[in-house]
N, C-alpha and C positions, 0 to 999 in steps of 0.2 A: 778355229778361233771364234767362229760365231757362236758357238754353242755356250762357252763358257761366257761370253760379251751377253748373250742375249738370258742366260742364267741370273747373271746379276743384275739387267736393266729387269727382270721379273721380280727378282727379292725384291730390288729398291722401291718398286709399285704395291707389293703387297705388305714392306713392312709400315708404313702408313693406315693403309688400311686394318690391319691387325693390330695393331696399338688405338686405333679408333675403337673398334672393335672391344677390346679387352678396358680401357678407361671405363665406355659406358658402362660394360658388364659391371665392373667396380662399384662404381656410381651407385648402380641401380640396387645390389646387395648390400648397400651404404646406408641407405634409406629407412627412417624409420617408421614403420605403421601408424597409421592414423588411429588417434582415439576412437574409441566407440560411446565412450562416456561423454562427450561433450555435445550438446542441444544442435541439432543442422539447423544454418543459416536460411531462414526461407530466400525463394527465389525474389528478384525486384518484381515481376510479375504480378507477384501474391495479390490479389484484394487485401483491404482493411479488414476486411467480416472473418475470412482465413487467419490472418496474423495473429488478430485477438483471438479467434480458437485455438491457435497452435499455443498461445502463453498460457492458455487457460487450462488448456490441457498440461505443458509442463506443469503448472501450479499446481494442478489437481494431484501428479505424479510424486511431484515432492509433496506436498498436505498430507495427503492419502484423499479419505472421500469425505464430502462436504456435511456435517452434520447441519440441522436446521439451527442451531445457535451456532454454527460457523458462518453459514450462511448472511443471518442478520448481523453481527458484530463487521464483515465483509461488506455488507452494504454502506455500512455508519462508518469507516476508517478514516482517521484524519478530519474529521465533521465537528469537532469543537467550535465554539460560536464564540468569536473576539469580541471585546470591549474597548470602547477606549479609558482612558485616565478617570477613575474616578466617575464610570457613569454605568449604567444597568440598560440604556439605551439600545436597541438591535439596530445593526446595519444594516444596509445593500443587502449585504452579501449575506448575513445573520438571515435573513429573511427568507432569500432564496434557500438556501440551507435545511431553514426550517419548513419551508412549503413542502422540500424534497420530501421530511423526516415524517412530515402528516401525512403527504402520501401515500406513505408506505405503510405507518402505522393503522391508517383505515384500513387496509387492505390486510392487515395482519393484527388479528383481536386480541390474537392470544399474546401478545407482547403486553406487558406495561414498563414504564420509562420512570428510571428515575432520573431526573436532573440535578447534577453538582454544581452550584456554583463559587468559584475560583477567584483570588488575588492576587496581586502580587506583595510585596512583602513591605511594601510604606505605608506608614499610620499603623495606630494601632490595634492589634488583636480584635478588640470588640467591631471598631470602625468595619474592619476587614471583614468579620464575621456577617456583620449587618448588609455588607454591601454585596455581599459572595450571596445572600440568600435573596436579593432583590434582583441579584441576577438568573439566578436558578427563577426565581417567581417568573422575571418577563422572558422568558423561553418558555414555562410550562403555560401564562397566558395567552401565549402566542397560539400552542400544540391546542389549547381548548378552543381557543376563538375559530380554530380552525378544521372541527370538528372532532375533537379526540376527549373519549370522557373523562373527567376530573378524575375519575378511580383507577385509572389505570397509568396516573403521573403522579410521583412524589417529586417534591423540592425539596434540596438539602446545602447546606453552604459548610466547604470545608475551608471558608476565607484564602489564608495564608498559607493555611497545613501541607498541603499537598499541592508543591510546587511542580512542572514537570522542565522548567528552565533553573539551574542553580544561579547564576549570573547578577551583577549587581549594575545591569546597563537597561538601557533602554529596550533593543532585544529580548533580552530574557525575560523584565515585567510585562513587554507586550502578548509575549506566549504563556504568561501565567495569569492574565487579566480574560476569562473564558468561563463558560459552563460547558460543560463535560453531560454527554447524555449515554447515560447506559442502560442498555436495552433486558430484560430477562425475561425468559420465556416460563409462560402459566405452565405445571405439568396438570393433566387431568387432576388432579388433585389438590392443588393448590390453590388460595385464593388471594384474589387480586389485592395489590398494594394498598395501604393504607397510608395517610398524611398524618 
């Protein structure tokens, strides 16, 4: 009688265990593979100096490789210069902005700048026009006063034309009230911008 007694006090012990057993197995064959395609999380550890390399390196990945006019438009992104209501005035921050953009232009000869200046879309045409190119003026006075030679910056006013807010709020005339600097590069061959 013990044999059979002690038979099933063993099943009753190992059928636990085997159903433990066999779940996880389940489980684990359950699971789906981890992407390989999606960017690894850097560690909390990381330095700042690493981070920024690690994005710069994805960026570079997806871009591909950085031409020298990729380079300088990357520099200038998002660097439009605001205005208020109705003024040609540079701000704070128009300044700083601009200090950055002479910077770099000394440092880089072969570029020349044209300057657009922008409106928004109240008063009229002419108005807008006049005011768009006294804006493009005190940005490109700005880049000369602060060492950059007259030849190598055009001023141009597209007023109203070339909104990049459609909006009829305050918002969107604040994003369309701006001069826009775009940069092009001299090729050996080429000669610098004319006014």
């Amino acid at each position: 009688m013990r044999t059979p007694l002690l038979l099933a006090v063993t099943v009753l012990m190992l059928l636990p265990v085997m159903f433990f057993t066999t779940s996880c197995a389940k489980k684990s064959m359950q699971t789906e593979p981890v992407s390989t395609t999606q960017p690894e999380v850097p560690e909390a550890s990381d330095s700042l100096a690493e981070k920024g390399a690690q994005v710069e390196d994805l960026q570079e990945d997806r871009l591909g490789p950085e031409t020298p006019q990729n380079k300088t438009e990357a520099a200038f992104i998002s660097e439009n210069i605001q205005f208020e209501f109705d003024s040609s005035a540079l701000s704070g921050q128009a300044r700083r902005i601009l200090n950055n953009n002479a910077e770099y232009l000394r440092a880089n000869s072969e570029i020349t700048v044209t300057v657009e200046g922008h409106c928004d879309d109240r008063g009229t045409e002419t108005y807008n026009d006049s005011l768009g190119q006294r804006r493009a003026d005190s940005v490109k006075e700005f880049l000369v006063e602060h060492g950059i030679n007259t030849n190598r910056l055009v001023a141009v006013s597209y007023g109203e034309k070339r909104p990049i807010a459609k909006g009829k709020d305050e918002t969107s005339w604040a994003k369309n009230r701006r001069a826009q600097i775009v940069f092009n590069l001299l090729s050996a061959n080429s000669k610098p911008a004319k006014n």
